[in-house]
N, C-alpha and C positions, 0 to 999 in steps of 0.2 A: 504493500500500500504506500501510494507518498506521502512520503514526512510531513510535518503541521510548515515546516518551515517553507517547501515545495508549496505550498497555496497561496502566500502570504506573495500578494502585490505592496509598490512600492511606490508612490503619487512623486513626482518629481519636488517638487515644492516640500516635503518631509526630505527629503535628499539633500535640498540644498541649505535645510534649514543645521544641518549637521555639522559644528565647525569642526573643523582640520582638516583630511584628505580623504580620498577611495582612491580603491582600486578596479577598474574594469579591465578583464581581459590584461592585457600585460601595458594596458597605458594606462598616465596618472588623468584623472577626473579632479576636477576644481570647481567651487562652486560661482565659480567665473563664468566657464563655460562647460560643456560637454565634448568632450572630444571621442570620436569615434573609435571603437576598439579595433585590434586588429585579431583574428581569428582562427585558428589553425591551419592557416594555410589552404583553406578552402574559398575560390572565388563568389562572392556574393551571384554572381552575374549567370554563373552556371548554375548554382540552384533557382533562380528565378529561368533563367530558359530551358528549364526542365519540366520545373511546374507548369510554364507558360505552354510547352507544347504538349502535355500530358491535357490539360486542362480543352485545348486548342479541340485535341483529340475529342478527349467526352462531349464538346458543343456539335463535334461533327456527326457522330452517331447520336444527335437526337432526331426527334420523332417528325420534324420538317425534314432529314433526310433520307430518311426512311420512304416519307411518303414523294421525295422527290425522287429517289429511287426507279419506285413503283407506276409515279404515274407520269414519268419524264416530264418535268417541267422543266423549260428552258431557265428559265428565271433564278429558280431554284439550283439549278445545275451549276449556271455562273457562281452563286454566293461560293457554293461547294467546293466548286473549284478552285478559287481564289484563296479559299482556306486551306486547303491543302497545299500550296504552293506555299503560304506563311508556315504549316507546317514544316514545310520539310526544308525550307530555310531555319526553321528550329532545330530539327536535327541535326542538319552540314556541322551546326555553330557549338552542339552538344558533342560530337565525336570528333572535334577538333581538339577537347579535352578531356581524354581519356584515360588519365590518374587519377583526374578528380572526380570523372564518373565513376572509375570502379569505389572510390572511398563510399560514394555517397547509393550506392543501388547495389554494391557488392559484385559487378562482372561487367565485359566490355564485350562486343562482337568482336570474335580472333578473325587474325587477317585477311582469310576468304571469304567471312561474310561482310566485313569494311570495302573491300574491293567491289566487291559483288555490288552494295547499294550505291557506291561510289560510280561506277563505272554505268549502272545499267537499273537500277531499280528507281534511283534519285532520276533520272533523267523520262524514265516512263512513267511515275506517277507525278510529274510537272509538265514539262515539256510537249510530250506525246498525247500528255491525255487532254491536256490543255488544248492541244493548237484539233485534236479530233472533237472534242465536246463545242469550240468555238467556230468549226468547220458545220456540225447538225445546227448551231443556235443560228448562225448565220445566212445558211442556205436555205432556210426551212425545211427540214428532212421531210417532213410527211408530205412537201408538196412537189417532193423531186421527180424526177422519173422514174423507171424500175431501174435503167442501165446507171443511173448517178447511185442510187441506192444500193446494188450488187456491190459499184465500185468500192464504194467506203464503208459497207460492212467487211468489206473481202482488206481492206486495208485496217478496218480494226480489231480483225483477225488477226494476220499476219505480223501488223507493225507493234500490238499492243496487248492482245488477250495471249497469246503464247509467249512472249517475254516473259509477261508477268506469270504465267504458271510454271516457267523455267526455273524464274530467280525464285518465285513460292516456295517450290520443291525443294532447291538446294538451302534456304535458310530454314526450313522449318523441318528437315528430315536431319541436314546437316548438323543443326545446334538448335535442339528441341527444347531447350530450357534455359536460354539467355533473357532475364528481364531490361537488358538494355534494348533489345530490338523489340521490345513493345510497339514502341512509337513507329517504327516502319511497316510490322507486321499487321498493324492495326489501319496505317492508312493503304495499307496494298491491300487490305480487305476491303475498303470503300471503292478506292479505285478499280479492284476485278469485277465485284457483286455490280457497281456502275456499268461497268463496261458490258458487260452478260448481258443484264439488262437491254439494255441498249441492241446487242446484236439479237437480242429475240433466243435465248438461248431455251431450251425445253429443260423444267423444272428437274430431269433425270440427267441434267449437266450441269444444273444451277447449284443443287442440293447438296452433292460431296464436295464441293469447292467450298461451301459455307461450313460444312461439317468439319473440315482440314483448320480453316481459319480457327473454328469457335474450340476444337480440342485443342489445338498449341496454345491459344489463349488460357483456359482454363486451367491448363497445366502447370504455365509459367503463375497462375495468378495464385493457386491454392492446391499444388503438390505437394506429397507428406515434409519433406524436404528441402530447404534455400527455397523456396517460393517466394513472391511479392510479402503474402501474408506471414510465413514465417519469420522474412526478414524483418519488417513491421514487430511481431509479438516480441522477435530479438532484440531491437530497439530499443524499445520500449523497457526491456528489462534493465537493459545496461541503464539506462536515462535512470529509472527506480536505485539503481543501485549507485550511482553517481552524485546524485540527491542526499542519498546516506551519508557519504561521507563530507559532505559541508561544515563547516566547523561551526561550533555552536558561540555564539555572541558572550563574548567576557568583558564585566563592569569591575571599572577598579585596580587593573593589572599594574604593579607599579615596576618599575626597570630605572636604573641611570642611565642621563641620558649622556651620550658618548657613540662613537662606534668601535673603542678598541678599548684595553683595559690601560695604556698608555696616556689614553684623555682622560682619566680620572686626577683630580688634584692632589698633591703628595698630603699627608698626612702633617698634623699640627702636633707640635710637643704636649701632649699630655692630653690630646682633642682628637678624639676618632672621627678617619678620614671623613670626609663633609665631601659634598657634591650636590646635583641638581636631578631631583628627583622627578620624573613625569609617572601620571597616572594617567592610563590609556584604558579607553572602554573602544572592543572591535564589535563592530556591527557586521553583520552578513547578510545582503538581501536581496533577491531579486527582481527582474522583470521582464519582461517582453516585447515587441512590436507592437500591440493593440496598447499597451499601458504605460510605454518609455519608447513611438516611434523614434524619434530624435535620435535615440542611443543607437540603430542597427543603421546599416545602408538601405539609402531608399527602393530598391529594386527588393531585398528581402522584405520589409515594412508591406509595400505595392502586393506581394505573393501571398505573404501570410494573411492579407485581407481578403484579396478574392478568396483564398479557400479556406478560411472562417467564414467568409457570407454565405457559402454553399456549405457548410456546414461537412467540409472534406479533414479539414484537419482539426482534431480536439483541443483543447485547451491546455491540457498537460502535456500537448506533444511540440508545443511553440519552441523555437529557439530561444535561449534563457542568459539574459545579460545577467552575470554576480557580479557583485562589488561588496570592496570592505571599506567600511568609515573609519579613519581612528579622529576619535575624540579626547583629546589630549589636555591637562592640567599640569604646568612644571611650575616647581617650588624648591628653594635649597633649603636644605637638612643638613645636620653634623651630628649628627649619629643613624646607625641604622642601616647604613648605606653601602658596608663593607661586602655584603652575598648578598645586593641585589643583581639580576643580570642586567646586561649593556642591551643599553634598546634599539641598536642599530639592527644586528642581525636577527633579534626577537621580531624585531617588525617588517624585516624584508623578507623572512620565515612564512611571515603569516600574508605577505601580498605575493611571492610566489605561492604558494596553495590555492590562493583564491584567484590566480591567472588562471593555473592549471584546471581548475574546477569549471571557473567558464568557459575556459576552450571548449572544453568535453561537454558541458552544458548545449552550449551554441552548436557544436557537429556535431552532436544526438540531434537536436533540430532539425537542422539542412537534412539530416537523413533520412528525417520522417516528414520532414515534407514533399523530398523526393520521392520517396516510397509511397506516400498517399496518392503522389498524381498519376505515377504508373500502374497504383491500384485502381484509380477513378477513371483510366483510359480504358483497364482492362477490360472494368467491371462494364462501362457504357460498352466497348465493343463486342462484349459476351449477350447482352440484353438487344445490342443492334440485329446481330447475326439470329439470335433467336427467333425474335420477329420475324425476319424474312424468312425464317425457316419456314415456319408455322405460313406464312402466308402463301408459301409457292406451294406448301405440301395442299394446299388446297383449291390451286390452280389446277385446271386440266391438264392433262398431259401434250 
């Protein structure tokens, strides 16, 4: 369960009312200004265009494309299109950073299947299927001739529905349980089931191509094993157990102040050593993007909003800025002073911990936001393909 300390938000205005210093993440915060932390080495930018095309993804399988699918509407078609073309501008920009993807979703596409969308799969669900769907919007297909008609079903044949069941085959038989190729495997399934569509394919050609798509999905989403969901539940624990070790808030802590046992003052004839005593109280406390925007990069702030208003990622699953307050009182004393500790390394003790704490705070985050949106691609393109299942199975033959 999470700690009492894990719920506890933190209003900036009580932050700033705090005198002496914090710490966020491994930079100093003043109650001057806020300065931005810096992070594990995970780029803000990549978990926002991860979210942004998983997310991209679930708008595309909703229920306006479903029905533009089904009842080819030109109009509809274009929106579709054009979304997928920003998708897959999503992905180019996510498989350009492929350490950081594998930190944050756990695997990457190995080299034949990078090649493979590289060379031929990115080009047919932009390009080919664009400049064929702008070819029907344009010409008015249903008012062409028969011989214009043969022609460019026979060319979305050849140029675009066999590609695509080439390159299907080799990613999804090839590496049947990569959750990074979500996002491709998910827009190749709009782009084929479109294209079919489209060539009038009979519902005993339509059906195992939907069936192909919706079991790799499924597999990659919630197999016993590394699944989406599994990774998520794994998260989730580490983040629970991360939480635990937070250090608990001490009032009162008294240390000399100094940073070496050198800077103490020599001793008086007949007067035990004297020096300048502080009393330090450390606060520990958190917050998030919804409760401290300011504190994250605005592309993370931007991410975590969309998928709280869709109610995709939890509350206890946010990326988690820590900080320590010390709140300091120094006074000299001449006695008493001899076995207090030196408060320099006491206290850089205690804001190295609470760097480290945040890091791992904040990349449990990034992780589980990335994992929510490749669940939320999954789960909308398990629920798309469904549908069409059901609808073709009740289509004549």
């Amino acid at each position: 369960m999470t700690s009492e300390r894990s719920r506890r938000t933190i209003r900036r205005r009580d932050f700033l009312a705090v005198p002496g210093k914090a710490i966020a993440g491994a930079t100093l915060l003043s109650s001057a200004n806020l300065v931005q932390p810096t992070y594990a080495a995970i780029t803000p930018t990549v978990v926002a265009q991860i979210v942004s095309t998983g997310l991209g993804i679930a708008g595309i399988f909703g229920g306006d494309s479903t029905q533009a699918l089904l009842k080819l509407q030109a109009e509809m078609l274009q929106k579709i299109s054009q979304q997928l073309n920003v998708i897959q501008l999503g992905i180019v920009q996510i498989l350009k950073q492929l350490d950081e993807v594998k930190r944050l979703i756990g695997d990457v596409p190995d080299a034949v299947a990078l090649k493979l969308y590289e060379n031929e799969m990115n080009a047919l669900m932009t390009d080919r299927y664009a400049e064929l769907m702008d070819e029907y919007r344009t010409f008015g297909y249903p008012n062409r001739s028969d011989d214009a008609k043969t022609k460019w079903l026979h060319t979305l044949e050849v140029e675009l529905l066999r590609p695509m069941r080439r390159a299907r085959d080799l990613l999804m038989v090839g590496i049947p349980d990569t959750v990074s190729l979500v996002p491709i495997i998910c827009s190749a399934s709009v782009v084929e089931t479109h294209a079919m569509a489209y060539a009038a394919y009979s519902k005993e050609r339509m059906l195992p191509a939907i069936k192909s798509y919706r079991n790799w999905i499924a597999t990659v989403l919630d197999k016993p094993d590394n699944s989406i969901n599994a990774r998520i539940a794994a998260t989730r624990k580490d983040r629970e157990s991360t939480l635990k070790e937070t250090p608990d808030n001490v009032h009162g802590f008294k240390c000399l102040k100094g940073n070496s046992e050198k800077d103490r003052p020599p001793a008086l004839p007949g007067v035990e050593m004297f020096g300048t005593v502080e009393d330090i109280d450390y606060y520990y406390d958190y917050a998030n993007p919804l409760t401290l925007p300011n504190g994250f990069p605005p592309e993370v702030t931007q991410a975590v909003k969309a998928m709280t208003d869709q109610k995709i990622l939890k509350d206890d699953e946010l990326p988690t800025l820590g900080w320590g307050k010390f709140a300091t009182n120094s006074y000299t004393v001449q006695q008493g002073v001899a076995s207090l500790p030196i408060c320099g390394p006491i206290t850089a003790a205690r804001q190295a911990q609470i760097s480290e704490l945040s890091d791992k705070l904040t990349t449990q985050g990034y992780q589980l936001m990335s994992l929510r949106s490749m669940q939320t691609a999954a789960s909308a393109g398990i629920a798309f393909l469904d549908t069409l299942s059901h609808r073709f199975e009740n289509l004549p033959a």
